[in-house]
N, C-alpha and C positions, 0 to 999 in steps of 0.2 A: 504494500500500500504506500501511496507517497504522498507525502504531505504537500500540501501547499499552501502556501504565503497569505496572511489575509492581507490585504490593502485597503486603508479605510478610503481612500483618495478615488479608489474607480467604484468601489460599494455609492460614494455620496453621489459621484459623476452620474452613475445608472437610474438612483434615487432622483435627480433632478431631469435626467432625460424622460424619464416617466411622467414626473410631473408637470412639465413644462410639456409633454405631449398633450395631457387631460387637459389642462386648462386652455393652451391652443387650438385642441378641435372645438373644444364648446364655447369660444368664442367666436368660432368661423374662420381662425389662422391656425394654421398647420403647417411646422416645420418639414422639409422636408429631408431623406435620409439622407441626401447631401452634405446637410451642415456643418460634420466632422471632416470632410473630404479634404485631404491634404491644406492641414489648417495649423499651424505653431498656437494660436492661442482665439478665443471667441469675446471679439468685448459682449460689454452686458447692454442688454435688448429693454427696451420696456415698451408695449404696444398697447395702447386705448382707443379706446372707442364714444364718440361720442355722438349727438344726433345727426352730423353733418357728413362724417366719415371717419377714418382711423386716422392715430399720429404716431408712428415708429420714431422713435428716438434709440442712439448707440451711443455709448462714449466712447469715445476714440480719441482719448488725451495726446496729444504732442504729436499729430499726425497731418501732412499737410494736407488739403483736400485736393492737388491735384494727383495722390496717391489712392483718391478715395471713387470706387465705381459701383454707380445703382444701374442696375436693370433689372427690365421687366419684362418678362417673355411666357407664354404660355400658360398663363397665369399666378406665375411667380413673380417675387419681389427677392433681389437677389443683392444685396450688397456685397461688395469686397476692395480688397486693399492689402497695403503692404506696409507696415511701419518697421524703419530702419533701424538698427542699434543703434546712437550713439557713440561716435566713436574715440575710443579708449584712449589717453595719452598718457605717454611712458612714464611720467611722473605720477602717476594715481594708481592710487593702492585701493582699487575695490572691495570691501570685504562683504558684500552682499550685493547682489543683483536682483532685483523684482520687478523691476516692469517689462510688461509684455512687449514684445517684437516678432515680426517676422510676417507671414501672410494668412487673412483668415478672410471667412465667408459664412456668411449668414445667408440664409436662402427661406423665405417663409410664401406656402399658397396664399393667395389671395381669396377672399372670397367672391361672390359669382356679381354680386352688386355692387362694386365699386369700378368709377370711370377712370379708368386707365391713363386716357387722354389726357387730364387734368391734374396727375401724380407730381406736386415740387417737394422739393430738397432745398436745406438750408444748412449752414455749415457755422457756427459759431462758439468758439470759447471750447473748442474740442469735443462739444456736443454735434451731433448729425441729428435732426429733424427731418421727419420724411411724412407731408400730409398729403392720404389720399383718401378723396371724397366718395362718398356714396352717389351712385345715380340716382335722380329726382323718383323714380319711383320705391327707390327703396329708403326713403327719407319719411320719420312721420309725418303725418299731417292731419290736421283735425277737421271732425265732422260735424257741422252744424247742424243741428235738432232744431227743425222747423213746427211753429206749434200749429195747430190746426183747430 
């Protein structure tokens, strides 16, 4: 019999791909199994929703935005990028390294009522902003009760 290693690091990693599945289908966004795809690290996502359309927000601290690419194909919403290392100089004594670098991709479905056409991006303070609208039919609207 062979033992093997626990790792609490890919147990939480698993724990959160789970969860971030459930909450993204029953919101109407759904990651796709892309996400992981040759990716050094994943900034963090937050997606809302409000009566007008969704706001995708990522933070992507110290990263220029002509490193930074949205698209949207086939009913995907697909960011990615590349943030560089920093580069080290002979006089500096590192003794910890934690910020992320290197190339990552976030890729989330879209849901079937949002206008495409109309999807902007906005890039500020190392935050990415991404609003995209609902089509006019899938926006509420209220019913007026006529009396009789």
């Amino acid at each position: 019999m062979e033992l093997i290693k626990w790792n609490p690091a890919r147990e939480l990693a698993m724990a959160e791909d789970d969860f971030s599945r459930i909450l993204n289908n029953f919101f109407g966004f759904s990651r796709t199994p892309a996400v992981r795809k040759e990716t050094n690290w994943n900034p963090m996502v937050n997606v809302k929703e409000n009566e007008n359309g969704f706001v995708v927000t990522a933070e992507l601290p110290g990263m220029d935005k002509k490193a930074i690419s949205i698209e949207v194909q086939d009913g995907a919403l697909a960011i990615r990028g590349e943030k560089s290392l920093e580069k080290e100089k002979k006089e500096e004594n590192y003794h910890i390294i934690e910020r992320s670098q290197g190339k990552f991709e976030r890729v989330f479905r879209l849901p079937e009522h949002v206008n495409l056409e109309k999807i902007e991006a906005e890039y500020n303070d190392g935050v990415l902003k991404i609003i995209i609208p609902k089509t006019e039919a899938a926006k509420p609207r209220e019913v007026k009760i006529n009396v009789k």
